[in-house]
BAVEX-121652 format. One record per atom (N, C-alpha, C, O): atom name; x negated, z negated, y negated; residue in one letter; residue number from 1. Coordinates in steps of 0.02 Angstrom, whole numbers, plus 50000, padded with zeros to 5 digits. Atoms other than C-alpha are relative to their C-alpha. Layout:
BEGIN
<kolpa 'CA'; <X; Z; Y>; 'A'; NUM>,
...
//
This chain:
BEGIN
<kolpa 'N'; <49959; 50000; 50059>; 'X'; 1>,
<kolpa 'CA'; <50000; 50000; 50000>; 'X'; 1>,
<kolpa 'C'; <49957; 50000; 49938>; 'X'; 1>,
<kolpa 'O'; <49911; 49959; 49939>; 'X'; 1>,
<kolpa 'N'; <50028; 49976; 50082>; 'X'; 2>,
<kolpa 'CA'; <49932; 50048; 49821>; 'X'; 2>,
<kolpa 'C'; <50030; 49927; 49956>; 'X'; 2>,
<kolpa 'O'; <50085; 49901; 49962>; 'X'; 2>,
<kolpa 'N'; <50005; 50062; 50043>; 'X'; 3>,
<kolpa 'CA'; <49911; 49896; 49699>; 'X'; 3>,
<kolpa 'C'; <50047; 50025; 49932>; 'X'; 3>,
<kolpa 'O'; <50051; 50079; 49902>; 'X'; 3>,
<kolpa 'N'; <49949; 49985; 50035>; 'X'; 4>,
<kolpa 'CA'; <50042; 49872; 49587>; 'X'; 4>,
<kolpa 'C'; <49959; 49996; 49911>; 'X'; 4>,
<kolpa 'O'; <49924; 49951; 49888>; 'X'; 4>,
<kolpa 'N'; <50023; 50020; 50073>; 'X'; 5>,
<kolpa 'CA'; <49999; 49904; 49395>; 'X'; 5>,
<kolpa 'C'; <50024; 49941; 49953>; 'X'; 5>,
<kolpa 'O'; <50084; 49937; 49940>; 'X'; 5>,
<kolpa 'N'; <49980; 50023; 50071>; 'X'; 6>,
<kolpa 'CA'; <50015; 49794; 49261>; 'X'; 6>,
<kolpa 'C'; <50015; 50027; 49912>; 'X'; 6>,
<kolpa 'O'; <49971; 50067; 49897>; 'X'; 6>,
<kolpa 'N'; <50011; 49963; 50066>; 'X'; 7>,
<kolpa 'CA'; <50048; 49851; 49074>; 'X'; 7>,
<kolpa 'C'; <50012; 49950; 49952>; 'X'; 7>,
<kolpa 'O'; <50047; 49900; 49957>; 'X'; 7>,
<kolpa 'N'; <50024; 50034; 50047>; 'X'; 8>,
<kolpa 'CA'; <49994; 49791; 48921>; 'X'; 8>,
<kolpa 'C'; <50058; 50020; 49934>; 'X'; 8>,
<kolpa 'O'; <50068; 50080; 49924>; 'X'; 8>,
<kolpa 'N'; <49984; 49948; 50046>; 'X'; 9>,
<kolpa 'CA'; <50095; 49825; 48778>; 'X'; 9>,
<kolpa 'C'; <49980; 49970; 49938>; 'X'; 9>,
<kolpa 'O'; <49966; 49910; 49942>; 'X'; 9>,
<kolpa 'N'; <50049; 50004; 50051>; 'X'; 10>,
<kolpa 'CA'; <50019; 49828; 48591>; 'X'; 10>,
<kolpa 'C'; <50033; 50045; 49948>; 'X'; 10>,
<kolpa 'O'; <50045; 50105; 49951>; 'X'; 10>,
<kolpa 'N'; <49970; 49973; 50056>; 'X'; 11>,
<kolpa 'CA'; <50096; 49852; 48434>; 'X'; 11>,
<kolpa 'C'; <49945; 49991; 49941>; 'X'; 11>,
<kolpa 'O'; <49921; 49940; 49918>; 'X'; 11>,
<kolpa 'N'; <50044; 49998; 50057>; 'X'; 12>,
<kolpa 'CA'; <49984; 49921; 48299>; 'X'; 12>,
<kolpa 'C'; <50070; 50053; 49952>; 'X'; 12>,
<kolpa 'O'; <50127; 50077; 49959>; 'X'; 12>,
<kolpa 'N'; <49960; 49993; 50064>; 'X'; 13>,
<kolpa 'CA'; <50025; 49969; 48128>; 'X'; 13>,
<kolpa 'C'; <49983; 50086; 49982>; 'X'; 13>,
<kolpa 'O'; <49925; 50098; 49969>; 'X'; 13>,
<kolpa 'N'; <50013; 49917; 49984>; 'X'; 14>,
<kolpa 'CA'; <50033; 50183; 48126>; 'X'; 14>,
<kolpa 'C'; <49925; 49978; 49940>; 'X'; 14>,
<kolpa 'O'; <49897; 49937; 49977>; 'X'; 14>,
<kolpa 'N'; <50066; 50023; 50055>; 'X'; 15>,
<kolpa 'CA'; <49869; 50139; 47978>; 'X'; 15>,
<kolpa 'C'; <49953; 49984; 50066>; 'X'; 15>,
<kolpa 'O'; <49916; 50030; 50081>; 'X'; 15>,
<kolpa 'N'; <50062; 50014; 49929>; 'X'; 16>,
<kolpa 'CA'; <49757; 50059; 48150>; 'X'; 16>,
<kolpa 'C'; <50005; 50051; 50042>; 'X'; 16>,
<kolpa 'O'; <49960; 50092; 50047>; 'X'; 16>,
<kolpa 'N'; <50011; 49945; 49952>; 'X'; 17>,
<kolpa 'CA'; <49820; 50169; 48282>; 'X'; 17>,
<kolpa 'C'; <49991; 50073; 49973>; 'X'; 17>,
<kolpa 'O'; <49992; 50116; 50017>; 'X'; 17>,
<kolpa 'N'; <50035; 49950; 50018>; 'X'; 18>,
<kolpa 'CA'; <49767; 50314; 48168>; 'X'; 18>,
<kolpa 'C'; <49924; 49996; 49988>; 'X'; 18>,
<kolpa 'O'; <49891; 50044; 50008>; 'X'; 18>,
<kolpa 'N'; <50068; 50033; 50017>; 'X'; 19>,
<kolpa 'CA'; <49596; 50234; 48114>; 'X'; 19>,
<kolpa 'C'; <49968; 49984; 50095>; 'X'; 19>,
<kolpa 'O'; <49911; 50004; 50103>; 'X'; 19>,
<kolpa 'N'; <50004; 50008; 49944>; 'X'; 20>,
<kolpa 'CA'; <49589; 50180; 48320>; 'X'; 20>,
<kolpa 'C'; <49981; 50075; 50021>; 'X'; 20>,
<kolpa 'O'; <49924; 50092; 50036>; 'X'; 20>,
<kolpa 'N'; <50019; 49930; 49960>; 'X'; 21>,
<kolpa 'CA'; <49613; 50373; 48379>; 'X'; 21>,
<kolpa 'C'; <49963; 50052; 49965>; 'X'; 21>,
<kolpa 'O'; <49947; 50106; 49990>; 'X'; 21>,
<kolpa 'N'; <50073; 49974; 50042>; 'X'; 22>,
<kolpa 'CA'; <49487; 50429; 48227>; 'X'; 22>,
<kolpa 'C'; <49936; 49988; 50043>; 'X'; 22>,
<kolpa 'O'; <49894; 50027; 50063>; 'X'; 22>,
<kolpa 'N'; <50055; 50042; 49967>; 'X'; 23>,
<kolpa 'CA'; <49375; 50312; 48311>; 'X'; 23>,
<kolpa 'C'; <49978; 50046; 50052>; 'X'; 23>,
<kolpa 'O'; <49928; 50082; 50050>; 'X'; 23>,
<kolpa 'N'; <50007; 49974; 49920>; 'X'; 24>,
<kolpa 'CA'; <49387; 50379; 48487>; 'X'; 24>,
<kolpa 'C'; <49977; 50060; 49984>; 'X'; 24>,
<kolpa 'O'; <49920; 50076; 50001>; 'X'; 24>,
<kolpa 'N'; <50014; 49916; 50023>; 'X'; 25>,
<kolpa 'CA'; <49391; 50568; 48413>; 'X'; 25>,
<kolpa 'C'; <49921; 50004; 49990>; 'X'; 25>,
<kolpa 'O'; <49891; 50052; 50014>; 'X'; 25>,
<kolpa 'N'; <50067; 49999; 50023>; 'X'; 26>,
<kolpa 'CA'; <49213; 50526; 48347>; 'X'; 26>,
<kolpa 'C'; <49963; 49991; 50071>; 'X'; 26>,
<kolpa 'O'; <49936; 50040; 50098>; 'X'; 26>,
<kolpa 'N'; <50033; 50006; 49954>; 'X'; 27>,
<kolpa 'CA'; <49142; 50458; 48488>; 'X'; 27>,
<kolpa 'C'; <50003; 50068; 50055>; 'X'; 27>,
<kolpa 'O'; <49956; 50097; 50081>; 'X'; 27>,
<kolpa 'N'; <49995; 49925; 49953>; 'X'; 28>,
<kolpa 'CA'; <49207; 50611; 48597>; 'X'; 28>,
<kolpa 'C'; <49964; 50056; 49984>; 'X'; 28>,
<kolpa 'O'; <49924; 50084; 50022>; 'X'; 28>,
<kolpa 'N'; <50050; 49934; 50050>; 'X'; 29>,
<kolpa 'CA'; <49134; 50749; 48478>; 'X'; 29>,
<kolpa 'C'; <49924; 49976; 49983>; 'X'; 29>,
<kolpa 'O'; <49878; 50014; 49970>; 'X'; 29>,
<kolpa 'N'; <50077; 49998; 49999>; 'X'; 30>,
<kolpa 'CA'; <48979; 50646; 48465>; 'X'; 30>,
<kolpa 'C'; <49958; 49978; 50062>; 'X'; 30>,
<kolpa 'O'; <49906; 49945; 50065>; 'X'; 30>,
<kolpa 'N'; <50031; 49983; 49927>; 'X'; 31>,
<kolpa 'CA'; <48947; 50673; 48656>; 'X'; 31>,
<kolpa 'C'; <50003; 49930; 50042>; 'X'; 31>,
<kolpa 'O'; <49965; 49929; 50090>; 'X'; 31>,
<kolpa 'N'; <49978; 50031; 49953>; 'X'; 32>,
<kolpa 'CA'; <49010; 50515; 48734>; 'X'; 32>,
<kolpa 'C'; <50058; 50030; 50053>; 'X'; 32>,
<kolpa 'O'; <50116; 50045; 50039>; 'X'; 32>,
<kolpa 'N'; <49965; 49967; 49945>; 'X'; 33>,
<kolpa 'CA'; <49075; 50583; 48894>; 'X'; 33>,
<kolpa 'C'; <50026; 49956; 50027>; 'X'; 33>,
<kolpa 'O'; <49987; 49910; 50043>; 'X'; 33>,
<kolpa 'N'; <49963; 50033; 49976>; 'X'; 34>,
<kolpa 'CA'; <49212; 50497; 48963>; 'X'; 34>,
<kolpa 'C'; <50062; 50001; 50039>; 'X'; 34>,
<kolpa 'O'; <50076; 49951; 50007>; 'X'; 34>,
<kolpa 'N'; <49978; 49992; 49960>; 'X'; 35>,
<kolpa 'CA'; <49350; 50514; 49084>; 'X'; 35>,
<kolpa 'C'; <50043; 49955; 49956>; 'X'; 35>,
<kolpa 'O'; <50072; 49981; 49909>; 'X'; 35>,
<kolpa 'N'; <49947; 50054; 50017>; 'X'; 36>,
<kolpa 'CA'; <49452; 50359; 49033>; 'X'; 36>,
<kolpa 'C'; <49999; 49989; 49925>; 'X'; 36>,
<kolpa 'O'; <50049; 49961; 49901>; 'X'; 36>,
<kolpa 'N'; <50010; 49989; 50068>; 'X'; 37>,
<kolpa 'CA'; <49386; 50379; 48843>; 'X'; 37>,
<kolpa 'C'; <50049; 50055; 49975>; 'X'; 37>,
<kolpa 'O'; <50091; 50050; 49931>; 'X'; 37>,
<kolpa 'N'; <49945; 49948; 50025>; 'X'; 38>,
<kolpa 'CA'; <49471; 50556; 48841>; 'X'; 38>,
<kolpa 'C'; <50077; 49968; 50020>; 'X'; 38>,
<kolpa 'O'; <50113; 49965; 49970>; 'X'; 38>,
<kolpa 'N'; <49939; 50028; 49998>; 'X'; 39>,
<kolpa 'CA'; <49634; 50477; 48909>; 'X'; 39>,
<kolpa 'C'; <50022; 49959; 49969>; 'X'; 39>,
<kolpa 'O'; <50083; 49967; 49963>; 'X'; 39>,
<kolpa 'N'; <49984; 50051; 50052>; 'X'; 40>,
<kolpa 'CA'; <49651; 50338; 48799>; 'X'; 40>,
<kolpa 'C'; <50026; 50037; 49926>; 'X'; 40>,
<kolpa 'O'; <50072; 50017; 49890>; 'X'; 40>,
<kolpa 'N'; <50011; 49973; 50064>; 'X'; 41>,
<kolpa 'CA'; <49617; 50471; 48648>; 'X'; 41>,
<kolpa 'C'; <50063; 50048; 50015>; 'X'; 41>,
<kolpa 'O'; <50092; 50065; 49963>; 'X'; 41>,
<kolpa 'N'; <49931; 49960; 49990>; 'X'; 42>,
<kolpa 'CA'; <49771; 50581; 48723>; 'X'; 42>,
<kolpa 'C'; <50028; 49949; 49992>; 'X'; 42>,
<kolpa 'O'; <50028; 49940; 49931>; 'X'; 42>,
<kolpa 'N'; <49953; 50052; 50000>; 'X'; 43>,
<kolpa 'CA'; <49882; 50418; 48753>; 'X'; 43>,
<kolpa 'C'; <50021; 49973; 49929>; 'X'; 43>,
<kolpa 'O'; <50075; 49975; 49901>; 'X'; 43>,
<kolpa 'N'; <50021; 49979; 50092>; 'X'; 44>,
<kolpa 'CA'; <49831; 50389; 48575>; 'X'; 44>,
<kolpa 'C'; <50058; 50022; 49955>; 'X'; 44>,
<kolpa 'O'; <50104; 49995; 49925>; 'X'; 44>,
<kolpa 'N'; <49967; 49931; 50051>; 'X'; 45>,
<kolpa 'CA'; <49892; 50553; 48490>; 'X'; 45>,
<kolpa 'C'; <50062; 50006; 50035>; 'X'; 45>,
<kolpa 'O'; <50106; 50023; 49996>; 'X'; 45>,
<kolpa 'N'; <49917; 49979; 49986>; 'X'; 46>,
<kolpa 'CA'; <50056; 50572; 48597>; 'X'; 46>,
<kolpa 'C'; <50039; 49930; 49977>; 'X'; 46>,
<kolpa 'O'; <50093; 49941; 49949>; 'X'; 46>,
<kolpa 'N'; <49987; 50048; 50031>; 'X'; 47>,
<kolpa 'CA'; <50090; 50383; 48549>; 'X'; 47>,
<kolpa 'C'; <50016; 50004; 49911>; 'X'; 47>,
<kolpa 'O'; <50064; 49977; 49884>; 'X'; 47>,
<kolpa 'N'; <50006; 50000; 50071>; 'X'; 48>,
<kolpa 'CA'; <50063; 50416; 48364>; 'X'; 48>,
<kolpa 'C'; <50057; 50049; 49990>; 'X'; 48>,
<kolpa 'O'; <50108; 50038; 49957>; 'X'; 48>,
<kolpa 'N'; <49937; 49941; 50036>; 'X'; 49>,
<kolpa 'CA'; <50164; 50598; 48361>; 'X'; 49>,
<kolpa 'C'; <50056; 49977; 50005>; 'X'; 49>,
<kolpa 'O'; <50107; 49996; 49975>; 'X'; 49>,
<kolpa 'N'; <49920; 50010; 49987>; 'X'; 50>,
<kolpa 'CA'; <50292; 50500; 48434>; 'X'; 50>,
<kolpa 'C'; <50030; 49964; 49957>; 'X'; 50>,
<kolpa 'O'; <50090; 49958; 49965>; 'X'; 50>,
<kolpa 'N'; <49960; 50027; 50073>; 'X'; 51>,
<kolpa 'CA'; <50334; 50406; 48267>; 'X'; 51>,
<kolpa 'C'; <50018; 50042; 49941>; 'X'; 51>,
<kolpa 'O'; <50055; 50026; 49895>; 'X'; 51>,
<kolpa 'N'; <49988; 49948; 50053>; 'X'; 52>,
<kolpa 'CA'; <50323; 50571; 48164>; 'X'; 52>,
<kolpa 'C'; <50059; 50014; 49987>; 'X'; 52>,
<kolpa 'O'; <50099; 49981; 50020>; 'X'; 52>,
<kolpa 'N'; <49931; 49980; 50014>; 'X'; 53>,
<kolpa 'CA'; <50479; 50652; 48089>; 'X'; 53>,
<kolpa 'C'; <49972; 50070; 50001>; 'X'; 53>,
<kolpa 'O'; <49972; 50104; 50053>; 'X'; 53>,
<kolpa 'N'; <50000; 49941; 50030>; 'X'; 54>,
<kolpa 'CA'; <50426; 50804; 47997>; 'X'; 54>,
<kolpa 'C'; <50040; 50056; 50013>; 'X'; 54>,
<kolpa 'O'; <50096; 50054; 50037>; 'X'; 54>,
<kolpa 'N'; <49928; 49945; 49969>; 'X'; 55>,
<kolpa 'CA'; <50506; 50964; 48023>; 'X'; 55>,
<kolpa 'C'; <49953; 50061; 50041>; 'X'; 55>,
<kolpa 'O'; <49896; 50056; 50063>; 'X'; 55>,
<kolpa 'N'; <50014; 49938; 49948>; 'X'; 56>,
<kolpa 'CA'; <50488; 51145; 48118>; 'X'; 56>,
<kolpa 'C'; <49954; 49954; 50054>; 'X'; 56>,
<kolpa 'O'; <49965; 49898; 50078>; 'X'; 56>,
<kolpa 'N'; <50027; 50008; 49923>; 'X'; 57>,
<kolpa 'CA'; <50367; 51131; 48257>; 'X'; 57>,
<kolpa 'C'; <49976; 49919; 50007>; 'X'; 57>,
<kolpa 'O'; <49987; 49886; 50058>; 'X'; 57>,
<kolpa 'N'; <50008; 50069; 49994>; 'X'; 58>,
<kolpa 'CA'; <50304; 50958; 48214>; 'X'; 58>,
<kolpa 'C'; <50053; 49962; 50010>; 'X'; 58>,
<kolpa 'O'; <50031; 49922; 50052>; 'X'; 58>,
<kolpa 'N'; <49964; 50011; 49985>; 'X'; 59>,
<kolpa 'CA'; <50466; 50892; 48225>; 'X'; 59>,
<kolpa 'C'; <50027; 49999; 50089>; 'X'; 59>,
<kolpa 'O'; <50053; 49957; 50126>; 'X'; 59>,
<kolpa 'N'; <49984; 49971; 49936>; 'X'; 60>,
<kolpa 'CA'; <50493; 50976; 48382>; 'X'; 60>,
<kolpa 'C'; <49944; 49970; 50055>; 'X'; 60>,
<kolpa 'O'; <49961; 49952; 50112>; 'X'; 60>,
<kolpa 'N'; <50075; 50060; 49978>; 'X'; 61>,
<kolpa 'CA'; <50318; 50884; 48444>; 'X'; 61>,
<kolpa 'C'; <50030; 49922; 50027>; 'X'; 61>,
<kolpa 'O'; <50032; 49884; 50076>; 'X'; 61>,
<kolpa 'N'; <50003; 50082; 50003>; 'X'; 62>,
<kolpa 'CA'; <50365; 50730; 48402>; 'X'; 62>,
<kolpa 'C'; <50057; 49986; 50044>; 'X'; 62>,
<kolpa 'O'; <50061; 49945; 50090>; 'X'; 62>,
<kolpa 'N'; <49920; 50019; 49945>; 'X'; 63>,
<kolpa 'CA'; <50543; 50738; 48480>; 'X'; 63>,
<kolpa 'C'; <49959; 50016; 50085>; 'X'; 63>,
<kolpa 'O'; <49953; 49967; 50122>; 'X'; 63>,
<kolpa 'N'; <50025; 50014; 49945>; 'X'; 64>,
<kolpa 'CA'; <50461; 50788; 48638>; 'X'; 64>,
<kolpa 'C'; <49934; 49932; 50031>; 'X'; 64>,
<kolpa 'O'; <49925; 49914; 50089>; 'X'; 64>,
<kolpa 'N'; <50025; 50036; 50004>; 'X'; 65>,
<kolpa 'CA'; <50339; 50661; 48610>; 'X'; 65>,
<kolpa 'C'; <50038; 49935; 50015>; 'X'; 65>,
<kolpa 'O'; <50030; 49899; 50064>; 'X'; 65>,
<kolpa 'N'; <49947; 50070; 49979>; 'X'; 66>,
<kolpa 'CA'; <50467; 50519; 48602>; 'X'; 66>,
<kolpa 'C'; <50070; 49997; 50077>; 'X'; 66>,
<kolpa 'O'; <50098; 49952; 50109>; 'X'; 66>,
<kolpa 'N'; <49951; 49999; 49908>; 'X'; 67>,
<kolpa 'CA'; <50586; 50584; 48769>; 'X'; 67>,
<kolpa 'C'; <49965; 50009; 50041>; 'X'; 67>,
<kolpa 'O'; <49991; 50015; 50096>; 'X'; 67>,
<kolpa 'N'; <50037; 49993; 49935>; 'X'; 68>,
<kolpa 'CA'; <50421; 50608; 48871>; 'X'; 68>,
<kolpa 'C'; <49984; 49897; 50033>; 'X'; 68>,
<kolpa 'O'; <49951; 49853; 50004>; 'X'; 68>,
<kolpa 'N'; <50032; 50057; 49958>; 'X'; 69>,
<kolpa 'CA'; <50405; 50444; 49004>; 'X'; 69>,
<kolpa 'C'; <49928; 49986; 49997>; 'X'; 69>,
<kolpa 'O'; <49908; 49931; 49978>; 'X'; 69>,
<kolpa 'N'; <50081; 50007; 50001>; 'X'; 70>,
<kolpa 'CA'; <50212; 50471; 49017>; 'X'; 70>,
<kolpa 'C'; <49962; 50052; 49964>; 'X'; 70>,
<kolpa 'O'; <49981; 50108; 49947>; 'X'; 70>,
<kolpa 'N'; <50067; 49943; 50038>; 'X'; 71>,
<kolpa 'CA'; <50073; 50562; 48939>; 'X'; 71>,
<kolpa 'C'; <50007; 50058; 50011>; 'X'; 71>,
<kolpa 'O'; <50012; 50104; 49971>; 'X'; 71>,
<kolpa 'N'; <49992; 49921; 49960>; 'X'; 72>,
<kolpa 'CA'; <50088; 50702; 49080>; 'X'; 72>,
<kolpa 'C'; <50058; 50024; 49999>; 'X'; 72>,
<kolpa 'O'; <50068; 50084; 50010>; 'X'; 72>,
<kolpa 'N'; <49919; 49972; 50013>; 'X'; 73>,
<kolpa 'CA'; <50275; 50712; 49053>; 'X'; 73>,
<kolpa 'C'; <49975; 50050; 49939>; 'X'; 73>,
<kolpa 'O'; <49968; 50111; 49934>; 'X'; 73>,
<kolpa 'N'; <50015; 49961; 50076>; 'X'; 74>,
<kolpa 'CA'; <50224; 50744; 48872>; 'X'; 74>,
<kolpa 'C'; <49963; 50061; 49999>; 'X'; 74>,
<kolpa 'O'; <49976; 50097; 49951>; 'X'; 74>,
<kolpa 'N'; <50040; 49940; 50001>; 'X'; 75>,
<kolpa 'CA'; <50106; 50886; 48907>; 'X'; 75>,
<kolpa 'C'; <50015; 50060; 50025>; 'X'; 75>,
<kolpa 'O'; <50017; 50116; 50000>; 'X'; 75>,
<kolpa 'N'; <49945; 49943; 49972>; 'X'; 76>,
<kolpa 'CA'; <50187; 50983; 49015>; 'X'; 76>,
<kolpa 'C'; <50073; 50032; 49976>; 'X'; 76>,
<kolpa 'O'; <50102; 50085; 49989>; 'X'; 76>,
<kolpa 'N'; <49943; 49969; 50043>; 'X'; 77>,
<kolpa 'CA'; <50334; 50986; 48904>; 'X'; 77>,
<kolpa 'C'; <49980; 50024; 49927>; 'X'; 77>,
<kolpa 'O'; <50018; 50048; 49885>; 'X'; 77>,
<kolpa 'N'; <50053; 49964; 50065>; 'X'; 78>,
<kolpa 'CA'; <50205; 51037; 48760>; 'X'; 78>,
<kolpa 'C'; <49987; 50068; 50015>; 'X'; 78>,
<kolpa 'O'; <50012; 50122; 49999>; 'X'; 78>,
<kolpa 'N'; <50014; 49918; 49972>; 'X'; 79>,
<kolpa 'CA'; <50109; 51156; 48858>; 'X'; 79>,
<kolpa 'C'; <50090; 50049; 50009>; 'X'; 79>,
<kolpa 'O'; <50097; 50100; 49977>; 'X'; 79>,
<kolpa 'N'; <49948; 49961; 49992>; 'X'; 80>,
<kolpa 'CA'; <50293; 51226; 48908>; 'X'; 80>,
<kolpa 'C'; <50033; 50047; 49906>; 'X'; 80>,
<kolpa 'O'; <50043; 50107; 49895>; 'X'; 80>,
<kolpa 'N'; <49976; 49987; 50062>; 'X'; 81>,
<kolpa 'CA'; <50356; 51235; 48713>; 'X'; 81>,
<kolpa 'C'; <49944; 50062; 49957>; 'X'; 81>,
<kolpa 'O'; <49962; 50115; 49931>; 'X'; 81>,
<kolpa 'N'; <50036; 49985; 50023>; 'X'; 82>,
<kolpa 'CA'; <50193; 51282; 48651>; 'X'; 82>,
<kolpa 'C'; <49965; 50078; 50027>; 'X'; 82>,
<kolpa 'O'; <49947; 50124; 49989>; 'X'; 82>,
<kolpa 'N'; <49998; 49932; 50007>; 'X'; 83>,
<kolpa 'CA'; <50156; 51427; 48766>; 'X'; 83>,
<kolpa 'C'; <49999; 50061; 49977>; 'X'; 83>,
<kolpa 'O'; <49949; 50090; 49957>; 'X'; 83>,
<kolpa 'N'; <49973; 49946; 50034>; 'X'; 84>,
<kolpa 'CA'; <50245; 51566; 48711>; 'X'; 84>,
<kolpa 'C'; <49958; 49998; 49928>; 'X'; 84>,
<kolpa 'O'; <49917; 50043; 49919>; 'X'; 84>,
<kolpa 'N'; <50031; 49965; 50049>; 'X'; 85>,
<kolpa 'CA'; <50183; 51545; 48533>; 'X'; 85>,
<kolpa 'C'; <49932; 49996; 50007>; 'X'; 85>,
<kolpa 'O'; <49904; 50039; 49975>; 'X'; 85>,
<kolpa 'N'; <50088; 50004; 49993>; 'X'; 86>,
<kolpa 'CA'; <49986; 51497; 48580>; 'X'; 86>,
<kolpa 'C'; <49992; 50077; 50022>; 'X'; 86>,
<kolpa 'O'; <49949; 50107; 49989>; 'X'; 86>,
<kolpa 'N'; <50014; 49952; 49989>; 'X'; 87>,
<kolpa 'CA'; <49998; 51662; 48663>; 'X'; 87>,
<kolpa 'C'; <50015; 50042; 49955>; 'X'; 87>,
<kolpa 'O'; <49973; 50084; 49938>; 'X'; 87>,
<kolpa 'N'; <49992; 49961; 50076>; 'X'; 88>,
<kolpa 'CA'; <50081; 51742; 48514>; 'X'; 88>,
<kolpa 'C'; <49949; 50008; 49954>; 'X'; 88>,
<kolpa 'O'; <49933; 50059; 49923>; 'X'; 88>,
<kolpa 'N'; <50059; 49992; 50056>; 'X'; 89>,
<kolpa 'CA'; <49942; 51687; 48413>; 'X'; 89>,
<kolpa 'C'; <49953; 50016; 50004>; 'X'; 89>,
<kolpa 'O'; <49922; 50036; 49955>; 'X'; 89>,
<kolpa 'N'; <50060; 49959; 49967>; 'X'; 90>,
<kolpa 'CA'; <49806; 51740; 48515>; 'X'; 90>,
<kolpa 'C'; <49992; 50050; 50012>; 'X'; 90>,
<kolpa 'O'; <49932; 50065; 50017>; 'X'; 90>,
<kolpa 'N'; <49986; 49938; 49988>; 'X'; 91>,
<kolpa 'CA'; <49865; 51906; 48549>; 'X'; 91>,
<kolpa 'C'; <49962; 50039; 49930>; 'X'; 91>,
<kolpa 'O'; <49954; 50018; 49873>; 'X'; 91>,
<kolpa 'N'; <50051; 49988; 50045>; 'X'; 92>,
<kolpa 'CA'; <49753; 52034; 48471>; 'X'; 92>,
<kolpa 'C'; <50014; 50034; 49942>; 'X'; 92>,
<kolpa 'O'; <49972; 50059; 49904>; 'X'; 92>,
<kolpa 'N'; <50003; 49978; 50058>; 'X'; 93>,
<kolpa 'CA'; <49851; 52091; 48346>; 'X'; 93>,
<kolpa 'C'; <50025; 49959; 49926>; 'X'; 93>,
<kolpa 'O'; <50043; 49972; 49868>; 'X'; 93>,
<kolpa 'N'; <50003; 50059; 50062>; 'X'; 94>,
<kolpa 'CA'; <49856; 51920; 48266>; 'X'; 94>,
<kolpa 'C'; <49951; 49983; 49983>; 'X'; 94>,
<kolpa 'O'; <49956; 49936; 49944>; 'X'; 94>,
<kolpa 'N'; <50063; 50013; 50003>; 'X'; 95>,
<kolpa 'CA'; <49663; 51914; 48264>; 'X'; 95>,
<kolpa 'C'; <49973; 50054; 49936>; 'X'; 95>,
<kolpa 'O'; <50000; 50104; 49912>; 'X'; 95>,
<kolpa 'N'; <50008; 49978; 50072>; 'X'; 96>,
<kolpa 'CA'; <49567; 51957; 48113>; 'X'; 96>,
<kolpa 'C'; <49928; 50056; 50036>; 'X'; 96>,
<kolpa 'O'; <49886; 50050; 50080>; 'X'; 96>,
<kolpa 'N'; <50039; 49950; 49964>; 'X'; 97>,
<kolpa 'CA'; <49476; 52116; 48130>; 'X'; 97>,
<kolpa 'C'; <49927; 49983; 49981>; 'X'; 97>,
<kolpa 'O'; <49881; 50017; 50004>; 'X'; 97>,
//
């Protein structure tokens, strides 16, 4: 049988957990390689979008952000949304000649 988790939960003030996933961002880009560092720094950013409002696609973020259960919920319903236009925008006659 697989050990049951515990969870922590932790209310920061959107001001820390932005300054928090700055933090992490730095350390990642300045070549700390990490496995459980990069997951924290996703858990992070889908945590944070999920208090956003804004509108068009950010909006649309954040709402998936706040009805995803887990991280990987959240990504897969990103990657799904996001798709279509990432490939839109990549396509070569959106590229600068």
């Amino acid at each position: 049988m697989g050990e049951e988790q515990t969870f922590v939960d932790l209310r920061l003030s959107l001001e820390e957990a932005e300054a928090m996933h700055a933090a992490l961002e730095e350390l990642l880009e300045g070549g700390y390689e990490s496995s459980r560092l990069e997951k924290l720094y996703r858990v992070l950013g889908w945590r944070i979008l999920a208090t956003r409002e804004g509108s068009g696609l950010t909006k649309r973020m954040a709402e998936l952000a706040r009805e995803a259960q887990s991280l990987e919920e959240y990504e897969v319903a990103r990657d799904r949304e996001l798709g279509p236009i990432l490939d839109n925008l990549e396509s070569g006659e959106n590229r600068d000649p």
